[in-house]
N, C-alpha and C positions, 0 to 999 in steps of 0.2 A: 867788542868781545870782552867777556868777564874773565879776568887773570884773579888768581886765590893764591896766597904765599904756601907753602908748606903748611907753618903753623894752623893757620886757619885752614885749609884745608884739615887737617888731623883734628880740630876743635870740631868742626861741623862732623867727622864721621864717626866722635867720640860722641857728639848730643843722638844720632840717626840711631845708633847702636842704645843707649840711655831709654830711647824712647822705643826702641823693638823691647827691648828687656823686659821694660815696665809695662807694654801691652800685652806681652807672652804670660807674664806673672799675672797680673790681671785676667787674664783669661782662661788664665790655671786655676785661681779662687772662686770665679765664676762657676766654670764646671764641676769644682768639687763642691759647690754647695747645690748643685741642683739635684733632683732626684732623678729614681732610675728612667721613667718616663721622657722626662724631660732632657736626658744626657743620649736617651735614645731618636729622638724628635731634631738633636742639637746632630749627632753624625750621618742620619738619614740626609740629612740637608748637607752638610757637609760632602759628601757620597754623591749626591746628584751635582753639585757645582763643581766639581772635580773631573766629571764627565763631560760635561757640559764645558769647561776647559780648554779639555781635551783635543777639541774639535769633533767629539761625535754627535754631528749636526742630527742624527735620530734622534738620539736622547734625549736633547734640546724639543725635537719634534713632538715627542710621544706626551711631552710634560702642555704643551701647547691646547688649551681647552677646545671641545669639540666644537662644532658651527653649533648654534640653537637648533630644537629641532621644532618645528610652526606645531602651535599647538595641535591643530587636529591631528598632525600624526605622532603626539606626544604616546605613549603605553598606558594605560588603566594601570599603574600599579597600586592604589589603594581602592581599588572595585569592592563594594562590600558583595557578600554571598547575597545568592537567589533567594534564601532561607527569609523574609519578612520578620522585624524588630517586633512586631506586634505580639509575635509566637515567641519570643524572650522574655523572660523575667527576673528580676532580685532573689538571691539567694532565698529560697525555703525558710523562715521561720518559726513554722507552727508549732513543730515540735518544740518550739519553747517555753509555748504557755502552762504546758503542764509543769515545769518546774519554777516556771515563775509565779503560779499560782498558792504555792507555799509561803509567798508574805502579803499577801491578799489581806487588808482588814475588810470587817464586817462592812464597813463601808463603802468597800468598793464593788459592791455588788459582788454575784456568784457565777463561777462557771462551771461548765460540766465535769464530772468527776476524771471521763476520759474525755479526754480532745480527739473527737473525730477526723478523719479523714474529709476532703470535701471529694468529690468526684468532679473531673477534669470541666466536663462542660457547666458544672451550676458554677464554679470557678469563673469562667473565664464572664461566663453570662453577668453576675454578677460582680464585676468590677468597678468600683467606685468611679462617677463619671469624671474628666479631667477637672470641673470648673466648680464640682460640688463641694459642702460645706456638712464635713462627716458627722456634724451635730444636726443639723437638719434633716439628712437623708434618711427616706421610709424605709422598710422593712431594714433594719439594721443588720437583722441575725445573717440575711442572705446578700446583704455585699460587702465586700472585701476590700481591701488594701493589696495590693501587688505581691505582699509577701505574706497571703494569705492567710491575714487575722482579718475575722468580721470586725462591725462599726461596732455588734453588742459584745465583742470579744473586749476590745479595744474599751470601750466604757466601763467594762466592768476591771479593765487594768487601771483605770483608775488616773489622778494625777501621780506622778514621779514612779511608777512602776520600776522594777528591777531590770533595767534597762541593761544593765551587765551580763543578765541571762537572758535576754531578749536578744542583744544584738551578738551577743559570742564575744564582745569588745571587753575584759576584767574593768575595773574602777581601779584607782592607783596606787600607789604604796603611796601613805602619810607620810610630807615632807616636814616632818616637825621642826627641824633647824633653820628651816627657812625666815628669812627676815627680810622684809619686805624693804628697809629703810637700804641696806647694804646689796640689794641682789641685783647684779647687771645682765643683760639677755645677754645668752648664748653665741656665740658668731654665726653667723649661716656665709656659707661660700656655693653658694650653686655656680660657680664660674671656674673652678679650681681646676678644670685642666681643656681642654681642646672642645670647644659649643656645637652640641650635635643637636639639630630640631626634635625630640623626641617629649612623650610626656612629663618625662621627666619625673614618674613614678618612684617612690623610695619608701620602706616599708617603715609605718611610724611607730615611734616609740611611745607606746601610750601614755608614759610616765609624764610625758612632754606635750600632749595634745594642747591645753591650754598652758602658757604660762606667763608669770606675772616677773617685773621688776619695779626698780624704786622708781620708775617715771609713771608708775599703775597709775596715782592718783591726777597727775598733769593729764596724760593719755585720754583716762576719763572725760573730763570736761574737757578736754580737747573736740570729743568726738559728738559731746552733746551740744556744742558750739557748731558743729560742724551743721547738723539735724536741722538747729534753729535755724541759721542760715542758708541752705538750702532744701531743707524739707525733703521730698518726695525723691532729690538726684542722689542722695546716699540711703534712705531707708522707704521701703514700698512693698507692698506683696497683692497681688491678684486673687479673686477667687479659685478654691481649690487646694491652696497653700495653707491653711489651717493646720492640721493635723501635724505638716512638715515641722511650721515653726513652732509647735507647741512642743513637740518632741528633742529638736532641734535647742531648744532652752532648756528642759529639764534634763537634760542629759549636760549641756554646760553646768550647769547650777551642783547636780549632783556630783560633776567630777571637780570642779571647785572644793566642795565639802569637804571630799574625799582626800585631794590634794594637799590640802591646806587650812584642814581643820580649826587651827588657833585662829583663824583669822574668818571661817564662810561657817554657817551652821545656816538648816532650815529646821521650824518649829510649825506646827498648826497656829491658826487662829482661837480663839476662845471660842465660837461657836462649831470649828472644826470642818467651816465650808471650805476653806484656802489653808494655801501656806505661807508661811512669811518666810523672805530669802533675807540672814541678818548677812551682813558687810561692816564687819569692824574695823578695813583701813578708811573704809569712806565715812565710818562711824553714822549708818543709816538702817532703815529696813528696807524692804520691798513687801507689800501683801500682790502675788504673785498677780492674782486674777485681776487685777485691777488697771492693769496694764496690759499690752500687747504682746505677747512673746518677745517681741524683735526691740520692743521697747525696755522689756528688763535686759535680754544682754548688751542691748545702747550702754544701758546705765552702772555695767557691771564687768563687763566682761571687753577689754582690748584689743577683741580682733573681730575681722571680718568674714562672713557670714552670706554664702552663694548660696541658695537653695533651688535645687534642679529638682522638679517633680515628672511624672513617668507619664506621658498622653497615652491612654490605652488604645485611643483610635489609630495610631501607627508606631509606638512603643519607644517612639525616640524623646529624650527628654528635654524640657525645658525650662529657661530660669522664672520663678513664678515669686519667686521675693528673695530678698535679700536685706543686710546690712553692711553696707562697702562705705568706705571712709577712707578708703587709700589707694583708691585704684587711680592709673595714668594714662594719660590721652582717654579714657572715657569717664562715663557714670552708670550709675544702677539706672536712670532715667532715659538713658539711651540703647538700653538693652534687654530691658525688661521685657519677659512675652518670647522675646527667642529662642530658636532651638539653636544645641550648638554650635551648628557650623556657620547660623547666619549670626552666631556672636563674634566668631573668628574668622566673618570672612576677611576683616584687612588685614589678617597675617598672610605673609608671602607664603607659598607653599602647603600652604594649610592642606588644602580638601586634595593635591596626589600625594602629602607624605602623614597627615593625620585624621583626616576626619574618618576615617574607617575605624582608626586604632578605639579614636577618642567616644564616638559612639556605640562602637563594640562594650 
């Protein structure tokens, strides 16, 4: 048997009291510095362990997860509607050509003074096929693009059209103060409070669509190291994807310009068939046509690039090229050609809590 003098006795319940103190105060600091979420997250739990104490063995009960339920009698909760993807389409555009048609040069062909109307069935009749190549395709004037500009609409828009009036998306306020030598990214926290499976949709700040810091130039030849070394697993596109990535560039290019003037400008060529994209941190040009869409924002532009085009045979979309250089546990090589859900089928939960959302 353990016999303690007084003293010690008193030393040991003067350290027990020392070390409540200093957990209690500890745990005071703690609380005052969380937020309100988090101090609410902190006594909900609190509240249930208290209960659960108690001895009220329900309470304990009710918190107990249910049995599994075997798949086939799991509920349809992400059922898409009756309604056919193929009878869906991309926002209306057309009505843009007529105001986009006011920076038209003579070069870029003509269009009609009004932009008619199409009626519903020459529309749908004439939809550009999935796998075609809208520079080859006959009768121009009568197929379309999903957001109903013809192929002679479309050509007579020319390279770099006013894509700001076309898409409803402005170009960005000039970041003149910008200095590439000093600029560090942004933080992104996609984690910052309790992980719900959801799209994870947030509405962008166009100012910020692309942006550049001091590792731009490392980044660069990072990503064309990557290209060289495995080729086709980071940059690839299918027949049909033409139009996407050509759009898909000049819209980078022109909001670069836009962005960040002192540093991106584009000029014609001398004979005025192309453009040249200058790059004064990389201290280079580009003559645009001379490369691939996907090969100028390789060489230009620091981020990655999915491009999902619209199958008109069942209206659900799929990845038809891209430029990835960052993606984990896969590549652009083992996923190319899919539709979405068979790009996500190994997420857990995918197709009852998002593939309705995500193909809607």
């Amino acid at each position: 048997m353990l016999l303690l003098t007084r003293e010690a006795a008193m030393s040991l319940s003067r350290r027990f009291l020392a070390a409540t103190a200093l957990s209690l105060l500890l745990s005071l600091v703690t609380y005052l510095l969380m937020t309100g979420p988090q101090r609410k997250f902190v006594y909900s739990r609190i509240v249930s362990w208290s209960t659960i104490f108690k001895g009220d063995r329900r309470a304990f009960a009710s918190r107990s997860p249910p049995p599994p339920i075997p798949p086939e009698k799991k509920p349809p909760s992400n059922t898409p509607p009756s309604s056919e993807y193929k009878e869906i389409f991309p926002p209306w555009r057309r009505h843009a050509l007529a105001s986009a048609a006011a920076s038209f040069s003579p070069t870029k062909g003509d269009l009609p003074a009004r932009i008619n109307d199409i009626p519903d069935p020459l529309f749908r009749q004439g939809l550009i096929p999935f796998a075609a190549d809208y520079r080859t395709c006959e009768n121009a004037s009568s197929t379309y693009t999903p957001m109903g500009i013809s192929l002679a609409e479309v050509a007579a828009l020319g390279d770099f059209p006013d894509y700001a009036e076309l898409s409803g998306v402005p170009l960005p306020a000039p970041y003149s103060d910008f200095k590439i030598e000093s600029a560090l990214p942004r933080p992104y926290r996609p984690f910052r409070w309790a992980y719900h499976q959801t799209m994870s949709l947030t509405k962008l700040e166009t100012d910020w669509w692309l942006e550049l810091e001091q590792k731009y130039t490392k980044s660069i030849q990072e990503r064309k190291d990557l290209f060289a070394k495995h080729g086709k697993l980071v940059l690839d596109y299918l027949p049909g994807s033409e139009l996407a990535c050509k759009e898909i560039m000049e819209m980078a290019l022109q909001f670069l310009c836009a962005r960040y003037p002192h540093y991106f400008s584009l000029s014609r060529s001398d004979d005025g068939k192309s453009h040249i994209f200058h790059n004064a941190i990389l201290k280079n040009r580009t003559v645009v046509k001379d490369l691939h869409p996907l090969h100028v924002l390789l060489e230009n532009v620091p981020e990655d690039f999915a491009i999902m085009v619209r199958n008109p045979d069942d209206g659900y979309y799929y990845l038809r090229a891209g430029v990835l250089c960052s993606s984990l546990g896969w590549n652009l090589g083992t996923k190319l050609g899919m539709q979405l859900k068979e790009i996500h089928s190994p997420i857990p939960d995918y197709k009852e809590k998002m593939e309705f959302s995500m193909d809607r």
